[in-house]
N, C-alpha and C positions, 0 to 999 in steps of 0.2 A: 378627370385626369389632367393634371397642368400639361401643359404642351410642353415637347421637348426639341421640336422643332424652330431656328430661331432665325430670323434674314437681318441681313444687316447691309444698308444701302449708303455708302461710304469708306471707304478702307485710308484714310485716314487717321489721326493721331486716337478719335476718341471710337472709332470703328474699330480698328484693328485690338482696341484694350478692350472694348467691350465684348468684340470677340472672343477672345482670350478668356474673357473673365468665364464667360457662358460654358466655352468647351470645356474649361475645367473643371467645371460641375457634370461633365457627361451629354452634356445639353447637343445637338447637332445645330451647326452654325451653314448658313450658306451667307458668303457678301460679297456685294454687286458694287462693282466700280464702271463706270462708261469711260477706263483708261486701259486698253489691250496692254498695254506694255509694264502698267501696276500690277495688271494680273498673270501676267505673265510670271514677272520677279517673285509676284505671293507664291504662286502655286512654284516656283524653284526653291522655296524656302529663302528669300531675299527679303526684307522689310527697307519699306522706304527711310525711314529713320532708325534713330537709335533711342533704342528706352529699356532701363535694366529691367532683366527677369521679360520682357515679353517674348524674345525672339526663344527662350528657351520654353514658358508655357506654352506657346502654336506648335512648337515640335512636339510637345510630349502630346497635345493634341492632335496630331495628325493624322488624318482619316477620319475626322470628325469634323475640320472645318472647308469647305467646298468656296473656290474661287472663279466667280465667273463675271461675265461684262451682260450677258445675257439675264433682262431682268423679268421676261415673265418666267423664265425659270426660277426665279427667286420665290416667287407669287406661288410658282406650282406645285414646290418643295415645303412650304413655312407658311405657318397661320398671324405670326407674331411678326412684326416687319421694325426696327428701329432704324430711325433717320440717324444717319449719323453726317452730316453733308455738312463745309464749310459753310458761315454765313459771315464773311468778311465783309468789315467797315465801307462803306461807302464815303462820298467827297464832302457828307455834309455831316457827318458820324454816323448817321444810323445805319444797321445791320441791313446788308444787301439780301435777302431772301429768296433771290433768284431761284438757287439750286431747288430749297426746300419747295419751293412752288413749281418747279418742274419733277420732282420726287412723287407730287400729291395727284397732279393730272396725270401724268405715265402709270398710275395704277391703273392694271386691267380692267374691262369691265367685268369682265368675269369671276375676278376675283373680292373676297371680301377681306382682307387683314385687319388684324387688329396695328392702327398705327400708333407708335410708340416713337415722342418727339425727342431726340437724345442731344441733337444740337442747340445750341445756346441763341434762344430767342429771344426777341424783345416780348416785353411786357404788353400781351395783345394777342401776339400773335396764333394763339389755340384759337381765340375767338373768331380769327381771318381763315383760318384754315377751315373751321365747323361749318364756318357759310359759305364758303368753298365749296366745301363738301356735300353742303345742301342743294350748291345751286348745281352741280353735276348729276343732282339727283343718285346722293349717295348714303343713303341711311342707313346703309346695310355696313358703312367702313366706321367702327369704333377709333374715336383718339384720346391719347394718353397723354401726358406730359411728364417726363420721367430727368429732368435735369442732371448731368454727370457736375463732380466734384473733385477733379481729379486735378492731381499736383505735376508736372513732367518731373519726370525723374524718380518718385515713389508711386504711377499712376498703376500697377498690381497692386500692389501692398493697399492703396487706397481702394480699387476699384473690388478685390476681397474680404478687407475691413475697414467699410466705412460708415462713419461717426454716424449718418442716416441717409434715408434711400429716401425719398418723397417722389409721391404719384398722385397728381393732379387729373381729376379724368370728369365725369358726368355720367357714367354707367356705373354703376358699382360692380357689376360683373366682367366690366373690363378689367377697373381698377384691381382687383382681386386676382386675374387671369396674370395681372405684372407681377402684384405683389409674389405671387406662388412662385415668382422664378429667382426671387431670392430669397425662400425659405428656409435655407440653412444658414442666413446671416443672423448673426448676433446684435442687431443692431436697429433701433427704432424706425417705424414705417410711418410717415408722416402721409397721410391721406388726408387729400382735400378737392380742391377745385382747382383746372387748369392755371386760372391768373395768376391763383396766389401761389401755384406751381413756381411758375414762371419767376415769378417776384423776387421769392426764396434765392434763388440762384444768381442777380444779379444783385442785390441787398447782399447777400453772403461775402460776393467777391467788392465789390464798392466800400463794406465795412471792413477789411484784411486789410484792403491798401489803404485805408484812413488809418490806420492802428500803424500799417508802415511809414505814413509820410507823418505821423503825431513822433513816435518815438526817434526820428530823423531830425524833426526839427527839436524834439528836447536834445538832440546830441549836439547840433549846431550849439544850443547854448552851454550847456557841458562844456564844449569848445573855448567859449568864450567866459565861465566863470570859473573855469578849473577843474569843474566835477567831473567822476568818474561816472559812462553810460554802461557800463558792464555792471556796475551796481546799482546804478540808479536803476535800470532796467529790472534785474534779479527783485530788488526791493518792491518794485510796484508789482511785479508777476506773482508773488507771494499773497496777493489780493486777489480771494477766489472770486471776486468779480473781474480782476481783469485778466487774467492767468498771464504764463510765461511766453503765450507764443507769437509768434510774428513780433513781437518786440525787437530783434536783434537789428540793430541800426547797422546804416551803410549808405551807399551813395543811389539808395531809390530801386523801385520793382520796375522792371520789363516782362519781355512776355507777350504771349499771343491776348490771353484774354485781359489781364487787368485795364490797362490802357482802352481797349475796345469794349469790353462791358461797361466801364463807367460810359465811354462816350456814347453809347446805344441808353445805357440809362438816364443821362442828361438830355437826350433828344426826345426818349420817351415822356419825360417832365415835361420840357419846353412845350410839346403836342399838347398836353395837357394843362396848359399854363400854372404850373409849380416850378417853383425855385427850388435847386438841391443846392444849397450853400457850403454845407458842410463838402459835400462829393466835389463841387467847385474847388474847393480849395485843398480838396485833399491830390486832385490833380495839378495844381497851380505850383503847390509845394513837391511834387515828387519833380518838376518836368526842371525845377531849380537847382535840384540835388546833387546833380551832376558836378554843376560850377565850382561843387568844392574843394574838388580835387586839380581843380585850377587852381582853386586859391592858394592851396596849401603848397603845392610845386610851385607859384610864383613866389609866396613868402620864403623857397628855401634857394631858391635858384636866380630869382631877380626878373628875368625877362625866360618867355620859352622859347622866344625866335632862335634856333637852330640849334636848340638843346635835344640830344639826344634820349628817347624818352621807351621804356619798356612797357608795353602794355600787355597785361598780365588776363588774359579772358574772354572772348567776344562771345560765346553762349552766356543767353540774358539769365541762368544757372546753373550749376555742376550737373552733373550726370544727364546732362543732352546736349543733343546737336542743335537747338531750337537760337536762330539769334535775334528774331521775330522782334521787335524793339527794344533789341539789346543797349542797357546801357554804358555797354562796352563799346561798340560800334557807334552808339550815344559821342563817349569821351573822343574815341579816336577823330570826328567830323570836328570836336573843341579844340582837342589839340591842334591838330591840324591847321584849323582860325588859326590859334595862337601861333606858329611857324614851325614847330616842333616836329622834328623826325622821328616817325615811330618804327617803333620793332614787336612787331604780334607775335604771342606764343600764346595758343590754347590746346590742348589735348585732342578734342576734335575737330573744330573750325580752322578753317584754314584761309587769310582774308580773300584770297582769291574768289572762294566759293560764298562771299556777299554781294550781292550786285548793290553798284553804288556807293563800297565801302570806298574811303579816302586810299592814297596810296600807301603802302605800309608792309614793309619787309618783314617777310615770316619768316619768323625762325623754326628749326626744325627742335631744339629740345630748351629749356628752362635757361640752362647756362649758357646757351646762343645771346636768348634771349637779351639777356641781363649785359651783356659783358660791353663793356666801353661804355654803357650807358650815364647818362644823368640821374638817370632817376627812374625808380621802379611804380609801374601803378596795379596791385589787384584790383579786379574790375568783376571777377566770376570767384565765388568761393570752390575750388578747385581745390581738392585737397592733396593733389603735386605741388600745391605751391608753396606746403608744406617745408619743401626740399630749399625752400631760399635761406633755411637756418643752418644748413650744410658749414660743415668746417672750413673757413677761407673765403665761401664761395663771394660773399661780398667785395672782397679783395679785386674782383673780377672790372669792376667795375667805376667809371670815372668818377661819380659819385655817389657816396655809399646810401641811397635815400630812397627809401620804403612810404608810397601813400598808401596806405592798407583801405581800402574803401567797401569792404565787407569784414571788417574787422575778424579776419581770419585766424593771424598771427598773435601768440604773445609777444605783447611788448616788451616784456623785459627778457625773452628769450630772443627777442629779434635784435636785442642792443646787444646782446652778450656776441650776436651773431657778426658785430661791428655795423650795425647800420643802424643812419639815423630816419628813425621811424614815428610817423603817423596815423592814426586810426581816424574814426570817424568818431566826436566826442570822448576822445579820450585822452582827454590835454590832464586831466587830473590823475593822483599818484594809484596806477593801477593795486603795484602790491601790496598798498594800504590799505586795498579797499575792498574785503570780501564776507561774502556772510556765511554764519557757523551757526549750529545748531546747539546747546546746551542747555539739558533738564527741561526741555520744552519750550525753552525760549529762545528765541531769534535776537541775535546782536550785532552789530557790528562791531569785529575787532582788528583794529591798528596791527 
């Protein structure tokens, strides 16, 4: 009979979704935080963050998932245990493991779970844990390696249909005991071996942000020879080898994990004395990206010392609170260099609530934001900011000047709107340049 009892030691970002995910299959959830006052807010129906569609599947689950700080209750409830515990960057990049190694020894002795690894490890790490577990004299604790692939902001939508589930293990009757508990997925079950588990997951996200920091720097040159990146882009995504996604250019990825998976996977190289060149440089180029949005307010403004300056976004993406190495909070520490007086408007962030952020007047709504300004910068694809094509609303403002830096806006609906507007590669004649379908063949027409 698959188990339908499930523990979850973490209530965190990829805890809390995995929870969620489980109970809405019926499944009984207990998860264990060592934070009285997380668990507290869980069990009042409060979530520490914001993430669309979660806080409403936990409600509909309720009475199915069990909150407590108390972990050999967890033990004494659930056979199936998933780690879900922070493993934040350490001073030299590599992943701090602290938590997951205090996870591994606090199991009882009396208990035998099947552990199921859901935090994002380095490349190894199954294998440090097994002899761990040997040397505790623990043959009797099965592990897994079950890697999450989850986006913030679509992480339901991901975590109920996702593209593949892969389970890394060395018993096949563990591996089988995981797989069973997503048997109503649509979706291929990639069975192997912990490393190449392991692997999977940090090769996944290292090639997303090379595909980001590649079509960024094709736009840079866009930039510079006139071409248009909304087509250029569309045209190569049209090759079923390299499809449409992650193409969309802008001023570079943040985020909790890109930035720290490549750096835990550059260290895992270096241990291993391998060169990752490509992953090198795909970080060289994102950590530049930023600068362009300097460039392009200095090419329109002159100097930024004491220009007043709008910054449009400080979550490192739309629909979260996450600003985790946000490129937004990125720009504001540049401008700032530069002398420029900022005015923050994001939907949820508020710069107060960054520790460390530069000083920076929050505005309470969009047209706060903007108003007296020099210059506007989107930083977060936010789709209120939408609203900056408003009738007049540019009127508003000292100077009427849009750096679009997630190429949000149409440009030619943003001129209409009286501003003078820039994207990220898109110095070439946008409404020239689009592609149409006819009789089966693809053209380009004028």
């Amino acid at each position: 009979m698959p188990d339908r009892k499930i523990g979850i030691v973490g209530t965190g970002y990829v805890g809390l979704v995995t929870a969620a995910a489980f109970a809405s299959r019926g499944l009984q959830i207990v998860c264990h935080d060592i934070d009285p006052a997380r668990i507290a807010s869980l069990r009042a129906g409060v979530l520490p963050f914001f993430e669309p569609a979660l806080a409403e599947t936990l409600a509909a689950a309720r009475g199915t998932v069990d909150y407590t700080t108390d972990h050999e209750r967890l033990y004494r409830r659930t056979g199936v245990v998933f780690v879900c515990v922070d493993t934040p960057p350490s001073g030299d990049g590599s992943a701090d493991l602290s938590r997951v190694g205090t996870v591994i020894e606090a199991i009882p002795r009396w208990a035998s779970p099947l552990v199921v690894m859901k935090s994002t490890v380095p490349v190894g790490t199954g294998r440090r844990i097994e002899a761990l577990l040997a040397n505790l004299d623990r043959a009797d604790i099965a592990y897994i390696s079950n890697p999450e692939f989850l986006r913030e902001g679509s992480a339901i939508a991901d975590v109920t249909h996702p593209d593949r589930i892969v389970i890394g293990g060395t018993d096949p009757t563990a591996i089988e005991r995981v797989a069973a508990l997503y048997e109503t997925e649509l979706a291929p079950i990639v069975r192997t071996d912990v490393t190449s588990a392991e692997m999977i997951k940090y090769a996944s996200n290292a090639f997303l942000a090379t595909k980001i920091s590649f079509i960024n720097e094709i736009a840079n040159l866009c930039d510079a020879v006139g071409a248009g990146i909304d087509t250029v882009a569309a045209g190569m995504g049209l090759d079923h080898r390299i499809g449409p996604n992650f193409l969309h250019a802008g001023i570079g990825y943040g985020g909790s994990c890109f930035a720290k998976d490549i750096s835990a996977l550059q260290h895992t190289a270096a241990s291993h004395g391998t060169a990752l060149h490509v992953v090198t440089a795909t970080q060289q180029a994102n950590a530049h990206q930023a600068g362009r949005v300097i460039e392009k307010l200095a090419a329109h403004l002159g100097t930024l010392d004491g220009a007043r300056i709008a910054l449009l976004g400080l979550s490192f993406k739309a629909d979260t609170t996450d600003a985790r190495n946000s490129v937004g909070v990125h720009l504001a520490d540049l401008l700032a260099q530069a002398g420029a007086r900022l005015v923050c408007y994001d939907p949820l962030v508020r710069p107060e609530d960054i520790a460390g952020m530069p000083s920076c007047t929050s505005a309470a709504t969009l047209a706060d934001a903007i108003f007296g300004t020099d210059g506007a910068v989107i930083a977060t694809e936010w789709p209120q900011y939408h609203d900056l094509l408003a009738p007049a609303l540019s009127a508003s403002m000292r100077t009427p000047l849009i750096i679009d830096g997630r190429n949000l806006l149409d440009p030619t609906a943003a001129a209409a709107a009286g501003y003078t507007y820039e994207g990220i590669g898109r110095s070439g004649t946008p409404a020239g340049n689009r592609i149409v379908e006819s009789t089966g063949w693809l053209r380009a027409a004028a």
